[in-house]
N, C-alpha and C positions, 0 to 999 in steps of 0.2 A: 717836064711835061705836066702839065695842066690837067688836073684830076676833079671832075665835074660832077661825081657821084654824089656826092655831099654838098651840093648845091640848092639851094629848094627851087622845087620848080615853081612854076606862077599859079599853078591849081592848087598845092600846098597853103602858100600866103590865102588865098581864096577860103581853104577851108579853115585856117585857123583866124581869121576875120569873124566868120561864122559863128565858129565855136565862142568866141568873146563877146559878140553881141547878142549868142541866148545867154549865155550867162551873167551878162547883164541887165536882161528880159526879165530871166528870173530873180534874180535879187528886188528890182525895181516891183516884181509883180507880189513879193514876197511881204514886201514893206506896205505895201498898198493892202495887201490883205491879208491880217494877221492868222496866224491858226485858231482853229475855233477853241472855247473852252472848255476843259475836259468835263466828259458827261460822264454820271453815276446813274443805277438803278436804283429805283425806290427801296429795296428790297437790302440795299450795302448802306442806307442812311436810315430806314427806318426798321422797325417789327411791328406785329401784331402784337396791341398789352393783351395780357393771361397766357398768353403761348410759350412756355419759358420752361426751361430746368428745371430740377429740383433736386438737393444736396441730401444725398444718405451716408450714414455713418454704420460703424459696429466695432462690436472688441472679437478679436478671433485669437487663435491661437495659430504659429506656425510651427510646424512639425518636421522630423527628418534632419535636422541640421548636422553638422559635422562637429558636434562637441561647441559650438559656436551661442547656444543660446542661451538664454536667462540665468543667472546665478540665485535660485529662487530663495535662497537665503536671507538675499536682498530687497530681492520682487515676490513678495508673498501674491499677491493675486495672479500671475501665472500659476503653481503649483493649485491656488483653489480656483481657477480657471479648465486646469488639468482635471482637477475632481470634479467639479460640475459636468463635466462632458463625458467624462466616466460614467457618471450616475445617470444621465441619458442612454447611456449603450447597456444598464444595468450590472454593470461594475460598482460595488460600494467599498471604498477602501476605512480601513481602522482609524479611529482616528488620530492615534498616535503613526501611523505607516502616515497621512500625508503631511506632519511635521517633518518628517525625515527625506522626503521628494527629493530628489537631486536630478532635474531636468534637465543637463544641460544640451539637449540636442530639440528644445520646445522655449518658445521666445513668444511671450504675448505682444499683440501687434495692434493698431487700429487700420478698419479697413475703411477708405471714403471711394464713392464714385458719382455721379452726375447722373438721376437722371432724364433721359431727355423728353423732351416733348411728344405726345404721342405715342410715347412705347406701349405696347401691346406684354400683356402675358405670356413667356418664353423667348421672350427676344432675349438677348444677350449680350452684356453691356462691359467694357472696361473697369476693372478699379486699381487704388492704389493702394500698397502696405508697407504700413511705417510701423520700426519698433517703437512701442513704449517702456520699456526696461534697459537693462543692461546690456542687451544680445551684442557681441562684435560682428555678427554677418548674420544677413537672412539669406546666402545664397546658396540654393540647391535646397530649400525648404518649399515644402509646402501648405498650403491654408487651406485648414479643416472647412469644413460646413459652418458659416458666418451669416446671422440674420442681419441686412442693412436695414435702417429704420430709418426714415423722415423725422419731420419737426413736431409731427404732432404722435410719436412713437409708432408707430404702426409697420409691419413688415411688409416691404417692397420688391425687394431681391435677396436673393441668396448666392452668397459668395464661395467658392471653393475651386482649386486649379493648384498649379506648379508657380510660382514664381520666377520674373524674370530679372536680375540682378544685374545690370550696367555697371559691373566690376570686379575684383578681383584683386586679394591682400595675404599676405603671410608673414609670419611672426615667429622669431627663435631668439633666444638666450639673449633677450630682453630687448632686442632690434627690432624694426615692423619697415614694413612697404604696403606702401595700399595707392589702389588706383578709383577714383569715383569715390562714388557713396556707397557702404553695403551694406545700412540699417535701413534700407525702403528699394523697394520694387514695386512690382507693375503686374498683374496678371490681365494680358488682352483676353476680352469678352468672357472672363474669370466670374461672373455672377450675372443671372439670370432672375430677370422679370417676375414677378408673382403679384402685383397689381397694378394696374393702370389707374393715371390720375386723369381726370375729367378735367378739360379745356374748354373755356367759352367762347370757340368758334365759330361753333354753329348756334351760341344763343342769340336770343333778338334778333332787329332789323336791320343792324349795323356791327360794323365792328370798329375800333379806335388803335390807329396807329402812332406808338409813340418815336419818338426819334432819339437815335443816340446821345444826343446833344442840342442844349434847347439855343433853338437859335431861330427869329419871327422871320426873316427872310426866307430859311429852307421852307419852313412850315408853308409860306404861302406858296413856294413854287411847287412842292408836294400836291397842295389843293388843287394849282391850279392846271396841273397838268393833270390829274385822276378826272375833273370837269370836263378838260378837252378829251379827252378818251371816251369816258362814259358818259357823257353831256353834265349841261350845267346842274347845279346843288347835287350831286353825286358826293363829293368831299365837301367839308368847312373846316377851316382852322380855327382851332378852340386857343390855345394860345403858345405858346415858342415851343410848345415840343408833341402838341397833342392833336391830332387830323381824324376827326368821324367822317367814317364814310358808311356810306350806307350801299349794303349787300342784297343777292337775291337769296332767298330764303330756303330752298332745296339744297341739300348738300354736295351733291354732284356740282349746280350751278357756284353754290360760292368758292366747291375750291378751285374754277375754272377762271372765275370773277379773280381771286386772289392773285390765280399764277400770271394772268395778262396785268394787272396791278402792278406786282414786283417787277416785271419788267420794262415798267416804264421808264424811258430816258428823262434822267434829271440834270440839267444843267448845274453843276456845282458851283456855290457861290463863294468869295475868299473869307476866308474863315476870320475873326478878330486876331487880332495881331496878340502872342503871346509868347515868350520864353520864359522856358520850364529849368530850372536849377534845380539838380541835385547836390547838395551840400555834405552828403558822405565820400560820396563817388568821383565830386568833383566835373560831373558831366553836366553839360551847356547840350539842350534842345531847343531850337526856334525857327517857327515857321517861316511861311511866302512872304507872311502880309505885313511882318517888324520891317521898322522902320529907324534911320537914323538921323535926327538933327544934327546941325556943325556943332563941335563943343572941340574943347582942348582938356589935353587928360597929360597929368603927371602921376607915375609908379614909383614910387620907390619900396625896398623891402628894407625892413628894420630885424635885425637878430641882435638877442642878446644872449649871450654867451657865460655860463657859469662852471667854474672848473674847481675842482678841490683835493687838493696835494696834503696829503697823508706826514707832519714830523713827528720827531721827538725831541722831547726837552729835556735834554741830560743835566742835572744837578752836577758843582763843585765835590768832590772825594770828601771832603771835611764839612761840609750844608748841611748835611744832614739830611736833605730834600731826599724828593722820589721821582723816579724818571717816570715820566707821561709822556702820552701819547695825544697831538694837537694837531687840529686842521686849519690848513692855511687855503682862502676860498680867494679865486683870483674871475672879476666879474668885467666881461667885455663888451662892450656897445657898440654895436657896427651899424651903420643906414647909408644903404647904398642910395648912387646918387640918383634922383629921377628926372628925364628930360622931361617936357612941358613938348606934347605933340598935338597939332591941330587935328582933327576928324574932321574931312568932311561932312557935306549931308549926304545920306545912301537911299537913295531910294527904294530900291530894291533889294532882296534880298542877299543877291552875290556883292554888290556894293558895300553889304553891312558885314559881311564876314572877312572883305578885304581889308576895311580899315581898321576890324578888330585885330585883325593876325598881324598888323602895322607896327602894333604895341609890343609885340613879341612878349608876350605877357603868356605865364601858365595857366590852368586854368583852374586854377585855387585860387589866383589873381583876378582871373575874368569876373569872377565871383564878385568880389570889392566892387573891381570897377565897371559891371553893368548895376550894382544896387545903386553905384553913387552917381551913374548917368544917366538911369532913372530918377533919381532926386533929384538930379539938374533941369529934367523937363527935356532932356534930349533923347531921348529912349523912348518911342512912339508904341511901345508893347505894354500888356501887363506882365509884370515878373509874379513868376509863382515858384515859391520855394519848396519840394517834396523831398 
């Protein structure tokens, strides 16, 4: 008997007709009209210049430790670090008692943090603390009262808190285990504001945006998009990385001017073609816009090999001689064989990482051979070595 359930019916055929010619539609309508190019805001390519950070430092001492800090024996400015802050509390020790100090639960540290723009007086900011001594852990200590200074010395914040330690080690009858780092932590919002640094934001008739990266192209479409927003001579581009615009002069009005600024849509433009080589690491970065000429590349690896075999040279019973001891060095030269492969041209950038992986090359190798297909004039980047 004749089982019909599994038949298509004719309204089936009908709809999968359908279904293949929009998706056809779309492919067709897809090619026809590419996606648009990805837009940035003013605000993720460029800054306001004078609006920036600024780096404080200090020497503190941390306290509380578990037997784990300074051997001051060694680290004499811990224990006169110890006494100075004594002599603040009005503690004055002999001078012979602070030769004899044996701190070991106080570890002198440096403390740095960032600070940022526009901080106010009692704001409260992160920093960080690294040993400078001997300590084997700062964890479970804590940082006394620490002046952070700027560049031109001046006290900015004051640092003091618990420390947070990202790890955890222990140590018996001459074995260790450790996890992380435990000569630096972290104490969040661990120091607090005690002056503000003046930003020329609100000076003059203008203000100047610099760009992350000097580049004439961004620069003019920065202008000329701040022009269309706020009419014409609003911005000028001064040159590949510097844009005056000019502001309204009320404070209220320019940080309002500023925030419709930063958000302006900037069409991103392709950046210069560049791969970045790290030569420790061994790690290969390169952008959209590398490119590949056709070239042909042969690898081969060359080792050489040096081995040495420990004899001795025993002397005849009646020689007289003395037995010694002489090395026999046994040296080997191996070069693997290298085929000769064509590369195509790549235009793009998945093109160019295909026909690198082609090579089956390492990439202590890749190294070699993109310097030497740069040299050849088929590597359309610049290569930067860091």
């Amino acid at each position: 008997m004749h089982d019909s359930t599994n038949t298509p019916k004719p309204s089936q055929h009908r709809l999968h007709a359908c279904l293949s010619l929009l998706l056809l539609a779309l492919a067709l309508l897809g090619a026809a009209f590419p996606p648009p190019a990805q837009a940035v805001r003013i605000k993720e390519v460029a800054a306001v210049e004078g609006v920036r950070s600024n780096q404080l430092t200090g020497f503190g001492l941390v306290v509380g430790l578990d037997g784990t800090g300074d051997q001051t024996t060694q680290m004499p400015y811990t224990s006169q670090g110890m006494t100075n802050y004594l002599q603040q509390l009005g503690i004055t020790l002999p001078v012979d008692a602070v030769s004899k100090l044996q701190l070991k639960n106080v570890a002198a540290v440096l403390v740095t943090a960032g600070l940022p723009a526009f901080a106010r007086p009692g704001q409260a900011i992160d920093v960080n603390v690294s040993s400078v001594g001997n300590s084997k852990s700062l964890k479970g200590g804590t940082l006394i009262a620490t002046p952070l200074k700027g560049a031109d010395g001046e006290i900015y914040a004051i640092a003091q808190g618990n420390l947070v330690v990202a790890g955890a080690g222990a140590a018996a009858g001459g074995s260790k285990v450790q996890v992380n780092h435990l000569s630096a932590g972290r104490i969040p919002g661990g120091a607090q504001v005690e002056r503000s640094v003046p930003t020329p934001l609100q000076e003059g008739t203008s203000i100047t945006l610099g760009l992350e990266a000097s580049d004439f192209q961004t620069a003019r479409r920065v202008a000329q998009a701040i022009n269309a927003k706020f009419g014409a001579g609003s911005a000028q581009a001064l040159d590949g990385r510097t844009i005056k615009v000019n502001a309204p002069g009320e404070p209220d009005a320019r940080v309002t001017f500023m925030a419709e600024l930063e958000e302006l849509p900037l069409e991103s433009s392709v950046p210069s073609a560049k791969v970045v080589v790290n030569s420790r690491t061994g790690s290969i970065v390169m952008n959209q816009a590398v490119t590949l000429g056709a070239c042909a590349v042969a690898h081969g690896n060359l080792s050489i090999s040096i081995s040495t075999t420990p004899s001795v040279s025993q002397p005849n019973a009646l020689s007289g001689g003395q037995t010694t001891v002489t090395e026999k060095s046994d040296i080997q030269i191996r070069q693997e064989p290298g085929m000769l492969i064509q590369l195509p041209a790549a235009p793009q950038l998945a093109d160019v990482v295909r026909a690198l992986n082609s090579l089956g090359a390492t990439p202590q190798d890749l190294l070699a051979i993109l310097q030497a297909i740069k040299a050849a004039g088929a590597l359309h980047a610049e290569l930067e070595v860091i």
